[in-house]
N, CA, C and O of each residue as an XYZ file, in Angstrom:
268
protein
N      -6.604     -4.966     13.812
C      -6.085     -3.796     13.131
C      -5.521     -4.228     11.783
O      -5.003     -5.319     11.543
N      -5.727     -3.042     10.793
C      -5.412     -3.586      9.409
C      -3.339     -2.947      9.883
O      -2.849     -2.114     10.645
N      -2.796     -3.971      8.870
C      -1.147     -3.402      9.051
C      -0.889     -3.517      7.716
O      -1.094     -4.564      7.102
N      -0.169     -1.862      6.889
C       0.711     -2.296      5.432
C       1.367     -2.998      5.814
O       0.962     -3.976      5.186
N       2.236     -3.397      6.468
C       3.830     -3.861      6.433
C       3.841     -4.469      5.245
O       4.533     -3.753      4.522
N       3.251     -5.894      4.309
C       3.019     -5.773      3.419
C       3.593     -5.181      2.355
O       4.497     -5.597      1.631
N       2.934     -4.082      2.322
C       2.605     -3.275      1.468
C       4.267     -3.086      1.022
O       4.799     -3.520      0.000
N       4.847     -2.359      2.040
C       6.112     -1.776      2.200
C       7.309     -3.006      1.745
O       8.294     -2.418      1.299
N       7.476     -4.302      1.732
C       7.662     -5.141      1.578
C       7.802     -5.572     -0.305
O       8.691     -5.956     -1.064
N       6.697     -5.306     -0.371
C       6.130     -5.688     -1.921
C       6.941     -4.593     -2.545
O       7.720     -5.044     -3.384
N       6.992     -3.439     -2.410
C       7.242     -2.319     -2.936
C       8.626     -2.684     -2.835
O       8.874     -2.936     -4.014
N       9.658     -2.872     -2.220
C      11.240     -3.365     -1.792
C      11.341     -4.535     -3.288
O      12.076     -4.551     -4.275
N      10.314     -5.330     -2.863
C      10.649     -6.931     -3.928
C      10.774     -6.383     -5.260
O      11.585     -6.606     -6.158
N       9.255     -5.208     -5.127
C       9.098     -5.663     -6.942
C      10.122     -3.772     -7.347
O       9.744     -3.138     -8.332
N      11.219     -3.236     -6.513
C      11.801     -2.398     -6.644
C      11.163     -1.016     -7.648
O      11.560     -0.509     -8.697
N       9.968     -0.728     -6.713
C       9.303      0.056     -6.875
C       9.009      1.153     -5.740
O       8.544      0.853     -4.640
N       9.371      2.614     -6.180
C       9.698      3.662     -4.743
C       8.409      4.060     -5.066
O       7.719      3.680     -6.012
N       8.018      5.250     -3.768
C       7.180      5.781     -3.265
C       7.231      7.077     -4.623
O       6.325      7.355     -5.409
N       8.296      7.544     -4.546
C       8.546      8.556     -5.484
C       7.540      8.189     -6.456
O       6.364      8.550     -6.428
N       8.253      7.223     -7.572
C       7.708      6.132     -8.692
C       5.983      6.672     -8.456
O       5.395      7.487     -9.167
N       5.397      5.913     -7.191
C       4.268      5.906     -7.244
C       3.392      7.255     -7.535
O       2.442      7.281     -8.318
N       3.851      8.345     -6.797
C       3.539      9.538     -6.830
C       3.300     10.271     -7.908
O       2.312     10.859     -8.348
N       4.812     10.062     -8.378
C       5.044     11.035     -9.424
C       4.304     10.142    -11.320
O       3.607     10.545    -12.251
N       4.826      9.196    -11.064
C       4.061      8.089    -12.746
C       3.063      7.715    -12.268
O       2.328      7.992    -13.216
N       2.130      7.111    -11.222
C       1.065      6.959    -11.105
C       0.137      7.603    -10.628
O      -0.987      7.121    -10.763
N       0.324      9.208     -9.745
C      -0.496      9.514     -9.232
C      -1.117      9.225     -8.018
O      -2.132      9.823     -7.661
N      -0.482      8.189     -7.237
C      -0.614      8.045     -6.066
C      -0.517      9.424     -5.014
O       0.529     10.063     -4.902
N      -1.503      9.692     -4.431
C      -1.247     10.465     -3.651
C      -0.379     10.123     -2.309
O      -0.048      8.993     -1.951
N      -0.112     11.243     -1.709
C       1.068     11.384     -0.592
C       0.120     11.246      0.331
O       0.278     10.030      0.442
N      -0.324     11.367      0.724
C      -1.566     11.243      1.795
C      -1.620     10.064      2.219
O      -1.271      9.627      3.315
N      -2.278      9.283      0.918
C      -2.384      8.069      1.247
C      -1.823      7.380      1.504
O      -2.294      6.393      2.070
N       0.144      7.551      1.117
C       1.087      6.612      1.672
C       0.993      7.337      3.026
O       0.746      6.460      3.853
N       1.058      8.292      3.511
C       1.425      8.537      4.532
C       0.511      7.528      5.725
O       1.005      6.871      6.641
N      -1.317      7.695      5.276
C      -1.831      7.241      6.315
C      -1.679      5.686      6.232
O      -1.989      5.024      7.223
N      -1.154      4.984      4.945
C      -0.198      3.800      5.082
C       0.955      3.429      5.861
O       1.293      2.359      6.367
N       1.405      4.422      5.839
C       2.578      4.235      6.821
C       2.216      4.217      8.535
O       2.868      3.515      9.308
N       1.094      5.090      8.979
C       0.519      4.995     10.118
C      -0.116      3.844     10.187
O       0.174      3.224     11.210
N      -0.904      3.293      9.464
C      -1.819      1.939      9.171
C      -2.923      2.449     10.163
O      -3.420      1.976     11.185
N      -3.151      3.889      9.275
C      -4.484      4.357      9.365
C      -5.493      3.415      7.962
O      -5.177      2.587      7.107
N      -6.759      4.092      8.344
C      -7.753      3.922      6.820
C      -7.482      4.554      5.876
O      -7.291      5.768      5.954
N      -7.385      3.767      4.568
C      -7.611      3.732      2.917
C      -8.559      3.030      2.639
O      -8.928      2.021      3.238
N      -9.167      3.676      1.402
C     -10.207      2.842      0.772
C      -9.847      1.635      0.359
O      -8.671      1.272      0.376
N     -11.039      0.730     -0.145
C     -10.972      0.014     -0.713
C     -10.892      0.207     -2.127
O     -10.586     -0.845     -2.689
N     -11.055      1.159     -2.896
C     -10.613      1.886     -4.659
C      -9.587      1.873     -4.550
O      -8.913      1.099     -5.230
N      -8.868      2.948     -3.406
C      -6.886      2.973     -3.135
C      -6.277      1.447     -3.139
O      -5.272      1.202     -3.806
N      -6.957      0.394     -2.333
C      -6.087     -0.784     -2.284
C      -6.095     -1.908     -4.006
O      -5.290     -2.758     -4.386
N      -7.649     -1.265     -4.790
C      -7.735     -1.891     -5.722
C      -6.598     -1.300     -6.966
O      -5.929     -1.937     -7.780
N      -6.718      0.287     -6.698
C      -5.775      0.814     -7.847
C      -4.231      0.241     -7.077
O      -3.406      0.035     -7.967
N      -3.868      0.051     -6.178
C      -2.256      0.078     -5.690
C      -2.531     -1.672     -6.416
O      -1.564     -2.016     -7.094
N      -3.378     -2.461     -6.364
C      -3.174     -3.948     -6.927
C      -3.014     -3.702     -8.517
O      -2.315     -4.521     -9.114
N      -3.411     -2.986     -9.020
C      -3.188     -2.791    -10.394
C      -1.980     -2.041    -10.821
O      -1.513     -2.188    -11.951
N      -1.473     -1.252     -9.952
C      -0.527     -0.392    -10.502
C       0.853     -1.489    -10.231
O       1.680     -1.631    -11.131
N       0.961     -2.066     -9.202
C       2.194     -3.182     -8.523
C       1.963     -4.363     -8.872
O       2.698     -5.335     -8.699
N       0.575     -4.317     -9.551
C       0.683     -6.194    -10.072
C       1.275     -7.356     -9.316
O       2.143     -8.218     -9.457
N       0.063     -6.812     -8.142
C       0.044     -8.224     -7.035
C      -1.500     -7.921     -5.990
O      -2.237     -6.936     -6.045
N      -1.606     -8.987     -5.200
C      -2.582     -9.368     -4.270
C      -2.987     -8.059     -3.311
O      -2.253     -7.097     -3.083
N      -4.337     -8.268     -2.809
C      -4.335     -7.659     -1.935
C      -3.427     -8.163     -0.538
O      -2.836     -7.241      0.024
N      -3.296     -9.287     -0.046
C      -2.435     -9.798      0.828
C      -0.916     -9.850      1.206
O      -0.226    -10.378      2.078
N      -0.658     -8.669     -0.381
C       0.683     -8.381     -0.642
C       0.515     -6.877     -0.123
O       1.542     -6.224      0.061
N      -0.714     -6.308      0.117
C      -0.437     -4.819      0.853
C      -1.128     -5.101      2.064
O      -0.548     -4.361      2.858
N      -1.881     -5.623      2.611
C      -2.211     -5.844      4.212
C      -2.896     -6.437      4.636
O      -3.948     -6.793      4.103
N      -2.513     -6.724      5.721
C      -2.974     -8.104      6.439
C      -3.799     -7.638      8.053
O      -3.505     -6.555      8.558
N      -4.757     -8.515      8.701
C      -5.237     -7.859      9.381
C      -4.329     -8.660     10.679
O      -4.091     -9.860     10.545
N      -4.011     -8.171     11.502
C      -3.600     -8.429     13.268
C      -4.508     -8.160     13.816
O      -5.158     -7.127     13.651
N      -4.814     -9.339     14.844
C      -6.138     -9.775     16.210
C      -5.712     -8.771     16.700
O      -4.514     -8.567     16.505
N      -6.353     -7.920     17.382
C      -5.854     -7.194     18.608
C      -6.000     -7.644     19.963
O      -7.194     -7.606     20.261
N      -5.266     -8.065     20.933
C      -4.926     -8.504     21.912
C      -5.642     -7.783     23.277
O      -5.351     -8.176     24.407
Protein backbone atom coordinates (compact mmCIF):
# COMPACT_ATOMS: atom_id res chain seq x y z
CA UNK A 1 0.00 0.00 0.00
CA UNK A 2 1.13 3.47 -1.00
CA UNK A 3 1.13 5.74 2.63
CA UNK A 4 1.41 9.95 2.60
CA UNK A 5 2.55 10.01 6.05
CA UNK A 6 5.40 11.54 4.34
CA UNK A 7 3.75 13.79 2.77
CA UNK A 8 2.13 15.23 5.98
CA UNK A 9 5.51 15.36 7.61
CA UNK A 10 7.25 17.41 4.85
CA UNK A 11 4.47 19.85 4.91
CA UNK A 12 5.08 20.35 9.12
CA UNK A 13 9.17 20.71 8.23
CA UNK A 14 9.04 22.94 5.38
CA UNK A 15 5.91 24.96 7.43
CA UNK A 16 3.67 24.82 4.73
CA UNK A 17 -0.45 24.38 5.44
CA UNK A 18 -2.98 22.70 3.49
CA UNK A 19 -4.77 26.06 3.36
CA UNK A 20 -1.38 27.58 1.62
CA UNK A 21 -1.71 24.76 -0.81
CA UNK A 22 -5.26 25.25 -1.83
CA UNK A 23 -5.73 28.57 -1.81
CA UNK A 24 -1.80 29.95 -3.65
CA UNK A 25 -1.36 26.88 -5.46
CA UNK A 26 -4.43 25.44 -6.45
CA UNK A 27 -4.18 22.27 -5.00
CA UNK A 28 -7.31 20.76 -4.91
CA UNK A 29 -9.23 19.54 -1.69
CA UNK A 30 -9.98 16.32 -3.01
CA UNK A 31 -6.82 15.39 -3.50
CA UNK A 32 -5.58 16.12 0.00
CA UNK A 33 -8.39 14.51 1.22
CA UNK A 34 -7.85 11.15 -0.74
CA UNK A 35 -4.18 11.80 0.72
CA UNK A 36 -5.17 11.73 3.87
CA UNK A 37 -7.08 8.30 3.31
CA UNK A 38 -3.91 7.06 1.28
CA UNK A 39 -6.26 6.48 -1.39
CA UNK A 40 -4.99 7.00 -5.32
CA UNK A 41 -3.42 10.26 -6.81
CA UNK A 42 -1.85 10.60 -9.90
CA UNK A 43 1.31 10.58 -10.79
CA UNK A 44 0.97 14.64 -12.41
CA UNK A 45 -0.55 15.39 -8.60
CA UNK A 46 2.67 13.82 -6.96
CA UNK A 47 4.91 15.59 -9.72
CA UNK A 48 3.15 19.12 -9.27
CA UNK A 49 3.11 18.66 -5.11
CA UNK A 50 7.30 17.98 -5.84
CA UNK A 51 7.46 21.24 -7.49
CA UNK A 52 5.28 23.29 -5.52
CA UNK A 53 7.21 21.96 -1.83
CA UNK A 54 10.56 21.61 -3.38
CA UNK A 55 11.37 18.14 -2.37
CA UNK A 56 11.43 14.28 -3.37
CA UNK A 57 8.99 12.10 -4.21
CA UNK A 58 10.02 9.96 -1.03
CA UNK A 59 9.25 13.04 0.93
CA UNK A 60 5.38 12.44 0.02
CA UNK A 61 5.13 8.51 0.01
CA UNK A 62 6.44 5.59 0.60
CA UNK A 63 5.14 2.20 -0.21
CA UNK A 64 4.31 -0.49 2.98
CA UNK A 65 4.49 -4.52 2.15
CA UNK A 66 1.23 -5.56 3.03
CA UNK A 67 1.29 -8.32 5.45
Amino acid sequence: MISYEPFWKTLKEKHISQYKLIKKFGVSAGQLSRMRANEYISTHTIDELCKIIDCRVEDIMVYIKDE
